[in-house]
DRENTORKOL-3810 file (N, C-alpha, C; in nm, 4 decimals):
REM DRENTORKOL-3810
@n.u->-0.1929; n.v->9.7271; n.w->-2.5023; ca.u->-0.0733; ca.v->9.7698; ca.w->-2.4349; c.u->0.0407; c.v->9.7929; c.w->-2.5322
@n.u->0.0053; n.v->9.7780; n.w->-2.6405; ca.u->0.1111; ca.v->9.7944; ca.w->-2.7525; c.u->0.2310; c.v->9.6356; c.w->-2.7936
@n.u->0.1879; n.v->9.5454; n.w->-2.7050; ca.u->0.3145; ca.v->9.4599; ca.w->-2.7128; c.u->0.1862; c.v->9.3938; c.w->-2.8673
@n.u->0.3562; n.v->9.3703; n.w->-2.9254; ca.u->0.3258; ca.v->9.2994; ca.w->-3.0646; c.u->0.4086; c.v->9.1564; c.w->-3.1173
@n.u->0.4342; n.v->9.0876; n.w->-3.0015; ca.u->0.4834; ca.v->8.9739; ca.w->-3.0399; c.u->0.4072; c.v->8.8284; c.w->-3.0640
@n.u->0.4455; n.v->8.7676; n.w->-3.0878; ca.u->0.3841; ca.v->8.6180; ca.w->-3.0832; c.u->0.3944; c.v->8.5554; c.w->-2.8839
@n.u->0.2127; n.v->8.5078; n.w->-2.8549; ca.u->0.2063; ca.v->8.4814; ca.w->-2.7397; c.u->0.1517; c.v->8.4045; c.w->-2.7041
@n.u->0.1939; n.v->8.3106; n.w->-2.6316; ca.u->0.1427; ca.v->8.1492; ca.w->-2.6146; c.u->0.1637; c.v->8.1655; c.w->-2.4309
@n.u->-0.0078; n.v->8.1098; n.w->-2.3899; ca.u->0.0103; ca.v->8.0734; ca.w->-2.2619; c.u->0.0502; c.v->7.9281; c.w->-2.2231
@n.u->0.1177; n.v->7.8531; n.w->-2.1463; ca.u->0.1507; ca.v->7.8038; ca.w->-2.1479; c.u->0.1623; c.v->7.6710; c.w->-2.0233
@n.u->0.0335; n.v->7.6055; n.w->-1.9688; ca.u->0.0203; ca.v->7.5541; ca.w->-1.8355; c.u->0.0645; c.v->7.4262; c.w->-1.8372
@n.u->0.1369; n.v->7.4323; n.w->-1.7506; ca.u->0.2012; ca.v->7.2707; ca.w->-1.7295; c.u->0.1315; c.v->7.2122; c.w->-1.6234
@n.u->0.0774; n.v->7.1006; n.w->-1.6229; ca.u->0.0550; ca.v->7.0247; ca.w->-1.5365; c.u->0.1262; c.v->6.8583; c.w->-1.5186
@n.u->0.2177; n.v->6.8384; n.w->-1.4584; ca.u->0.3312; ca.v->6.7178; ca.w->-1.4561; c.u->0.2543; c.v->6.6726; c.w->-1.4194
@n.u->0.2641; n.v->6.5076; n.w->-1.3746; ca.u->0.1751; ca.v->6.3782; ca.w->-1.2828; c.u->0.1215; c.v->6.3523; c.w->-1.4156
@n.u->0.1152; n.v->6.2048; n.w->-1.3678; ca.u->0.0062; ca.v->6.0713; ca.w->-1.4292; c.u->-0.1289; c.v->6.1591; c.w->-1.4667
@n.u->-0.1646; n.v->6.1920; n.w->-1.3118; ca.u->-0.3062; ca.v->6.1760; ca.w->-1.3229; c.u->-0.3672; c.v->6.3033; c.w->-1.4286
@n.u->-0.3094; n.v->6.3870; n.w->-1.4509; ca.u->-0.3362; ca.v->6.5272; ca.w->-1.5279; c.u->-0.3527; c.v->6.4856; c.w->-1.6505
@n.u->-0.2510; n.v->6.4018; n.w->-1.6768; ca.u->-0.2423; ca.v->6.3517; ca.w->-1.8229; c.u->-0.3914; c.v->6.2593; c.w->-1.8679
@n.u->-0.4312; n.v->6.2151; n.w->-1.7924; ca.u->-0.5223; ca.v->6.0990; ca.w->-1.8069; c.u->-0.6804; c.v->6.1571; c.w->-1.8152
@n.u->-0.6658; n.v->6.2666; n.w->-1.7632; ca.u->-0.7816; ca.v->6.3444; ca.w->-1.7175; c.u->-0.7550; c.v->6.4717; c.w->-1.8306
@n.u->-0.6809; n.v->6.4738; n.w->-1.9138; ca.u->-0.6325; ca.v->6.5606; ca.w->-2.0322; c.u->-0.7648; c.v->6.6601; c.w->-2.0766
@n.u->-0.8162; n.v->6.5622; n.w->-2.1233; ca.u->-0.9652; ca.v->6.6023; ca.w->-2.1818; c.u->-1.0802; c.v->6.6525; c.w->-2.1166
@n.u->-1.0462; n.v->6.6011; n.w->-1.9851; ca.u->-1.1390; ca.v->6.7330; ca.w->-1.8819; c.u->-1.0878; c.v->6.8354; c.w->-1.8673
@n.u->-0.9529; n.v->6.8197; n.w->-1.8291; ca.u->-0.9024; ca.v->6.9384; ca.w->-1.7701; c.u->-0.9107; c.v->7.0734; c.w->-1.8832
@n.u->-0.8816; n.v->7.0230; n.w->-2.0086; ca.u->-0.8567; ca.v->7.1375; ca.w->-2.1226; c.u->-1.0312; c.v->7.2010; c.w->-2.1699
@n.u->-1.0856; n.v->7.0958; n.w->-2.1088; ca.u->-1.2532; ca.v->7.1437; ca.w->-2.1695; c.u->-1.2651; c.v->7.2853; c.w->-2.0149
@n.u->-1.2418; n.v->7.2135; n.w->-1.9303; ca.u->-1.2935; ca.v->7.3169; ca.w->-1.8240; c.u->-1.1703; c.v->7.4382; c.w->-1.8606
@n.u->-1.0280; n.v->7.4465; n.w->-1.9096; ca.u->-0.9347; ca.v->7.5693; ca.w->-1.9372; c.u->-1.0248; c.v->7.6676; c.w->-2.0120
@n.u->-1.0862; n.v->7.5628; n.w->-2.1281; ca.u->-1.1295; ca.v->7.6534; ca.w->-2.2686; c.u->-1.2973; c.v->7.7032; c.w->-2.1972
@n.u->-1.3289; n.v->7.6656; n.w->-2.0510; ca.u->-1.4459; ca.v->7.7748; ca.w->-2.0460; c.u->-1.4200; c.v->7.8935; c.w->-1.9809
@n.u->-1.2656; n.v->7.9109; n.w->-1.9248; ca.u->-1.2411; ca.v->7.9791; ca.w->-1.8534; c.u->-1.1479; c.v->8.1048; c.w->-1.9718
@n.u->-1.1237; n.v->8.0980; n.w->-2.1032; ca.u->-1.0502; ca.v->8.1493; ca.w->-2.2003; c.u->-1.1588; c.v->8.1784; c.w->-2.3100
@n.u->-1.1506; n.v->8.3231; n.w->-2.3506; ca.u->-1.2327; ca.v->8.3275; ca.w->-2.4495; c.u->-1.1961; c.v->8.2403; c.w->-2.5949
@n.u->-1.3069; n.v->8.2139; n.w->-2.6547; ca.u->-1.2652; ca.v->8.1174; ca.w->-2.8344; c.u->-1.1398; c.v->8.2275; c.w->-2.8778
@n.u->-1.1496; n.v->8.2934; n.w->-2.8901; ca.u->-1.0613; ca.v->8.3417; ca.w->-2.9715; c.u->-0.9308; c.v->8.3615; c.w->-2.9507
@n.u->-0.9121; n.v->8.3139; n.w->-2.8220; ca.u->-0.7768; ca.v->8.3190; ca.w->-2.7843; c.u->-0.7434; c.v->8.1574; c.w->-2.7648
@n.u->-0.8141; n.v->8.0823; n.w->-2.7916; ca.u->-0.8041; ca.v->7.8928; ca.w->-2.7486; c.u->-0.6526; c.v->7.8906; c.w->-2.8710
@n.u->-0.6081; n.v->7.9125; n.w->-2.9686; ca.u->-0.5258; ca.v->7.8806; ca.w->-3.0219; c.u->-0.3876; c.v->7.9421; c.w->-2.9534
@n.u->-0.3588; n.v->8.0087; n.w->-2.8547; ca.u->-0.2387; ca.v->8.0774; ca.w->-2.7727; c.u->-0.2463; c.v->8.0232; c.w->-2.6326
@n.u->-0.2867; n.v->7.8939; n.w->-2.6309; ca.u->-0.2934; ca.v->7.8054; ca.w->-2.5212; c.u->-0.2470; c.v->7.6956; c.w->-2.5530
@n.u->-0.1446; n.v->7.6272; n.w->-2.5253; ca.u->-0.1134; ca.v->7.4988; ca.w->-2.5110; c.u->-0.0720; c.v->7.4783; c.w->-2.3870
@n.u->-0.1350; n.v->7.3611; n.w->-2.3558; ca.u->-0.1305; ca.v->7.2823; ca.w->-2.2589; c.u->-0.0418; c.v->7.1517; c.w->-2.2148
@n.u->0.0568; n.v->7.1607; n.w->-2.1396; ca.u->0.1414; ca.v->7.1416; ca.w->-2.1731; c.u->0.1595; c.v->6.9564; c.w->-2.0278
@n.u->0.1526; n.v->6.8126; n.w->-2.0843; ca.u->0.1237; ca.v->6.7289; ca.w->-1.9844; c.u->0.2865; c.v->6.6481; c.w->-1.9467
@n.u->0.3232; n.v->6.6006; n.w->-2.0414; ca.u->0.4083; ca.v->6.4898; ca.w->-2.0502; c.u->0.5753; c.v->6.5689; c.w->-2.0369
@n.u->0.5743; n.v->6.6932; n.w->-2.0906; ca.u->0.6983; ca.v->6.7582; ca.w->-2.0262; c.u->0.7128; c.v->6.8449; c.w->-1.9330
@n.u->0.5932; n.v->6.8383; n.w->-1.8822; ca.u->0.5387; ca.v->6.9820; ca.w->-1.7751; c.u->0.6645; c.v->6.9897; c.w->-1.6563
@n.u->0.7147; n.v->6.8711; n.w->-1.6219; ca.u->0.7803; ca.v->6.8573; ca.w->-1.5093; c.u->0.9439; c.v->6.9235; c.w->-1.5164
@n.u->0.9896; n.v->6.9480; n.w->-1.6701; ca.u->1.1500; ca.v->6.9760; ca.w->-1.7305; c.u->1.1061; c.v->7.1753; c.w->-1.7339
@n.u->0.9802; n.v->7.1815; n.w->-1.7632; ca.u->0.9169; ca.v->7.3300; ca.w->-1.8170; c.u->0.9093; c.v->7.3533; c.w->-1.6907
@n.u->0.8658; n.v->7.3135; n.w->-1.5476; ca.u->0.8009; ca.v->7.3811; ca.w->-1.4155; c.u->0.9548; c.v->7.3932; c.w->-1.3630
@n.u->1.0528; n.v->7.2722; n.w->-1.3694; ca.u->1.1690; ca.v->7.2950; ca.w->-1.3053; c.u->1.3078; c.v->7.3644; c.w->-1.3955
@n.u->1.2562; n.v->7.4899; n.w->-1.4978; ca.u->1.3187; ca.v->7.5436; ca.w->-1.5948; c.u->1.2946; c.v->7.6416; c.w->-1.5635
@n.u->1.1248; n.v->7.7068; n.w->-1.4917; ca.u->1.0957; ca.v->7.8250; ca.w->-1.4861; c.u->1.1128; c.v->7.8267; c.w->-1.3220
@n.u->1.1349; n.v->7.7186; n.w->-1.2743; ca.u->1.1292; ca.v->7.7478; ca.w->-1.0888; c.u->0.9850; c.v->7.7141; c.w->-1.0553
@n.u->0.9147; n.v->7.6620; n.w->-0.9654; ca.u->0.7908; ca.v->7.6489; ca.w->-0.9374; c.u->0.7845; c.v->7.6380; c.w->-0.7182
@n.u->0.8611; n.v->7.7034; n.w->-0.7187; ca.u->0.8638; ca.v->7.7439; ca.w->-0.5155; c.u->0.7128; c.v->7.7770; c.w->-0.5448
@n.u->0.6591; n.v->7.8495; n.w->-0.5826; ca.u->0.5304; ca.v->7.9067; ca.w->-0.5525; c.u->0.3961; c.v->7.8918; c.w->-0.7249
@n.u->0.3523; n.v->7.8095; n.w->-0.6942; ca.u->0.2716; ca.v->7.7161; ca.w->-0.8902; c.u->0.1321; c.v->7.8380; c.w->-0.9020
@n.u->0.1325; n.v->7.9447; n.w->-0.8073; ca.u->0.0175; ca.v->8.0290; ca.w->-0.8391; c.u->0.0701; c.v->8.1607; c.w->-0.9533
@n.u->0.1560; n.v->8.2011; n.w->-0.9148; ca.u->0.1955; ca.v->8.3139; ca.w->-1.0310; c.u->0.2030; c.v->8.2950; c.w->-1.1043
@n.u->0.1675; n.v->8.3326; n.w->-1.2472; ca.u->0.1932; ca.v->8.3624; ca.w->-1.3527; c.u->0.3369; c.v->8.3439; c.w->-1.4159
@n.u->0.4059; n.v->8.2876; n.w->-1.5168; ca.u->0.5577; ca.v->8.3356; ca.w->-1.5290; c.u->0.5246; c.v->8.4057; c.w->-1.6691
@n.u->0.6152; n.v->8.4700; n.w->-1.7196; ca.u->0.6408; ca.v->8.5545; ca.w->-1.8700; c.u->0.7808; c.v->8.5089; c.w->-1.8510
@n.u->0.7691; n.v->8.4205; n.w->-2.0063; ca.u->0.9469; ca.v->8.4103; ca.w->-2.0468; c.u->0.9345; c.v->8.4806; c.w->-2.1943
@n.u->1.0345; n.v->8.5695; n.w->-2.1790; ca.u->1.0627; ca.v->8.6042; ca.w->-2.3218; c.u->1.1836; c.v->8.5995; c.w->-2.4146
@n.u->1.1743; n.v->8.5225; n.w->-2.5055; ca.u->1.2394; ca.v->8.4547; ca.w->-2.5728; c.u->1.3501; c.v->8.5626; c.w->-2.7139
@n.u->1.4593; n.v->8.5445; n.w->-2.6877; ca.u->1.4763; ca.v->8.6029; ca.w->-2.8459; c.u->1.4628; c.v->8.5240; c.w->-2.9604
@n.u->1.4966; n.v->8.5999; n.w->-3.0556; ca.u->1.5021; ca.v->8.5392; ca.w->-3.2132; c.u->1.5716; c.v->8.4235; c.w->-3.2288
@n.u->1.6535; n.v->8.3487; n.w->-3.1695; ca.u->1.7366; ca.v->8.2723; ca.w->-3.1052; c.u->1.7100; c.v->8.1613; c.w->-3.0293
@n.u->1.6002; n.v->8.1779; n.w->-2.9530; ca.u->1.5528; ca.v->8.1417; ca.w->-2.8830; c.u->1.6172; c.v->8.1049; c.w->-2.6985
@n.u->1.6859; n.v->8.2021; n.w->-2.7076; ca.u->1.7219; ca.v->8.2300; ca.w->-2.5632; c.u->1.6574; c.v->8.2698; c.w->-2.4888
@n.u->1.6451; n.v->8.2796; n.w->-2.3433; ca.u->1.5878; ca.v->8.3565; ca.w->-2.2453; c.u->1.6442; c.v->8.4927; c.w->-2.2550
@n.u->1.5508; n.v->8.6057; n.w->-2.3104; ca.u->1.5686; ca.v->8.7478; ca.w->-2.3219; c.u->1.5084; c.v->8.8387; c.w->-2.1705
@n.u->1.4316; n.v->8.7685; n.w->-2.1373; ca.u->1.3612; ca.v->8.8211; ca.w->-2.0043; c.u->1.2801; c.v->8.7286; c.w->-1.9298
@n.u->1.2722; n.v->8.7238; n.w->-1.7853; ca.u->1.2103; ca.v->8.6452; ca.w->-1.7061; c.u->1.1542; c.v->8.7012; c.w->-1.5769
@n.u->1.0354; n.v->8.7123; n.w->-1.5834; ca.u->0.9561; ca.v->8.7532; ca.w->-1.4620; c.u->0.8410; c.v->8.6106; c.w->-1.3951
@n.u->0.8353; n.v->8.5964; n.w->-1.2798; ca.u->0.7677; ca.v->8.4815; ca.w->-1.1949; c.u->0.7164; c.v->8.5674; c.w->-1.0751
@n.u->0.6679; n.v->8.6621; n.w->-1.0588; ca.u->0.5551; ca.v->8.6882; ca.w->-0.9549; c.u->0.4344; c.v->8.7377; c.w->-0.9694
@n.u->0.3689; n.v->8.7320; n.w->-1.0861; ca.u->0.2237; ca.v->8.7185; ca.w->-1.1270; c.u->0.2682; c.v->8.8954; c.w->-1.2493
@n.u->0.1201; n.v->8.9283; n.w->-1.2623; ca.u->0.1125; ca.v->9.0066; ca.w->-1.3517; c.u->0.1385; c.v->9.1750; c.w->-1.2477
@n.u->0.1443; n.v->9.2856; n.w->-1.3362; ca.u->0.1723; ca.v->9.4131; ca.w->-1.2702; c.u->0.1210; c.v->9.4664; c.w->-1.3922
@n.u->0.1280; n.v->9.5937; n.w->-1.3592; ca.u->0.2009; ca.v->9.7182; ca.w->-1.4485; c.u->0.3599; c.v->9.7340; c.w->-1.4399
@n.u->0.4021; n.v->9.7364; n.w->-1.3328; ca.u->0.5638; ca.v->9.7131; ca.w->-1.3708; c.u->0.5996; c.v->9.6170; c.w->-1.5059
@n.u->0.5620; n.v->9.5005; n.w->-1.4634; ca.u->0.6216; ca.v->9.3996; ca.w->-1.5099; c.u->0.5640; c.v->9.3956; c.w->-1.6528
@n.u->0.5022; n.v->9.4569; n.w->-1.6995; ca.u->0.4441; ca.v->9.4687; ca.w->-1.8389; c.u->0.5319; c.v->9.5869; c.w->-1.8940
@n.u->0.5488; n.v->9.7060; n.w->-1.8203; ca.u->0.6495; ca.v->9.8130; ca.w->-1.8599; c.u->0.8020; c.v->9.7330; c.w->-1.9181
@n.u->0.8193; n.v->9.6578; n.w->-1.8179; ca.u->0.9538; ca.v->9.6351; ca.w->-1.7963; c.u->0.9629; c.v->9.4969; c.w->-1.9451
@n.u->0.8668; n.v->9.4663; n.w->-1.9813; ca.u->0.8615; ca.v->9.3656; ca.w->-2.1024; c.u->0.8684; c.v->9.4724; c.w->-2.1881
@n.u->0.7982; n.v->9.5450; n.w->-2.2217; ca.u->0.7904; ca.v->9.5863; ca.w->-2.3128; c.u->0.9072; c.v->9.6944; c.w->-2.3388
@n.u->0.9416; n.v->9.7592; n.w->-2.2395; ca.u->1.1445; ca.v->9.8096; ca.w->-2.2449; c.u->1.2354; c.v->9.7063; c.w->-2.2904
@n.u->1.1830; n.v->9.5704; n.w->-2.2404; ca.u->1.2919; ca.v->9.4780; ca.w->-2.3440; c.u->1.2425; c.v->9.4500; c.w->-2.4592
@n.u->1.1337; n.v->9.4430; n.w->-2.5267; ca.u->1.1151; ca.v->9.4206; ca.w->-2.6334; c.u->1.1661; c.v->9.5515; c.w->-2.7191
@n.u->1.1726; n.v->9.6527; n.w->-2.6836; ca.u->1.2512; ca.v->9.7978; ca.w->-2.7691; c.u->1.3711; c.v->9.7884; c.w->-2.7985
@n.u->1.4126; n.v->9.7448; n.w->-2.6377; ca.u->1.5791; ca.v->9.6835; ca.w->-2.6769; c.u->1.5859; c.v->9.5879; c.w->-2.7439
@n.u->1.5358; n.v->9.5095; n.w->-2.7725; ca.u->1.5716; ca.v->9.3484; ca.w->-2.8771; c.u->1.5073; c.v->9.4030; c.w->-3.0132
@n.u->1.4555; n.v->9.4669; n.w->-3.0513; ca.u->1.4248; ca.v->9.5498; ca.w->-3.1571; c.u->1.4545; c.v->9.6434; c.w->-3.2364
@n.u->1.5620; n.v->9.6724; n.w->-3.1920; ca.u->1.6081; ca.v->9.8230; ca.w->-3.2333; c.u->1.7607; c.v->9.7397; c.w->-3.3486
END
């Protein structure tokens, strides 16, 4: 699709019990992710709860894309799963933060 940035997925799961069960849960992620992408996954246990109520979580099935500047500000924020819009519309901000 042409996007060329640095990209980390990023699943939070808050609660005790996620944490404890760490090592299942990330074995069953990594059969569902090809090897070669296992390093743009972190999994995210013990702060999941500051990260879910940062990005909004009304609805924990969509997808979010935060995109970050150089800065590390919020440059763009989409929360209703994946599109073609919403990939257009990233990648129009990444031209603008680039130029």
């Amino acid at each position: 699709a042409g996007v060329t940035v640095r990209a980390f997925e990023v699943p939070t799961l808050p609660g005790l019990m996620p944490g404890l069960a760490s090592g299942f849960i990330d074995g069953g992620m990594r059969r569902g992710i090809p090897k070669e992408d296992w390093g743009g996954v972190v999994t995210v246990y013990g702060d999941a709860k500051a990260i879910a109520q940062f990005t909004g979580n009304d609805d924990g099935l969509p997808g979010r894309i935060v995109l970050l500047d150089r800065d590390g500000k919020v440059a763009w924020f989409h929360d209703r799963g994946y599109s073609l819009g919403a990939l257009r519309a990233l990648q129009q901000k990444l031209a603008e933060l680039t130029r």
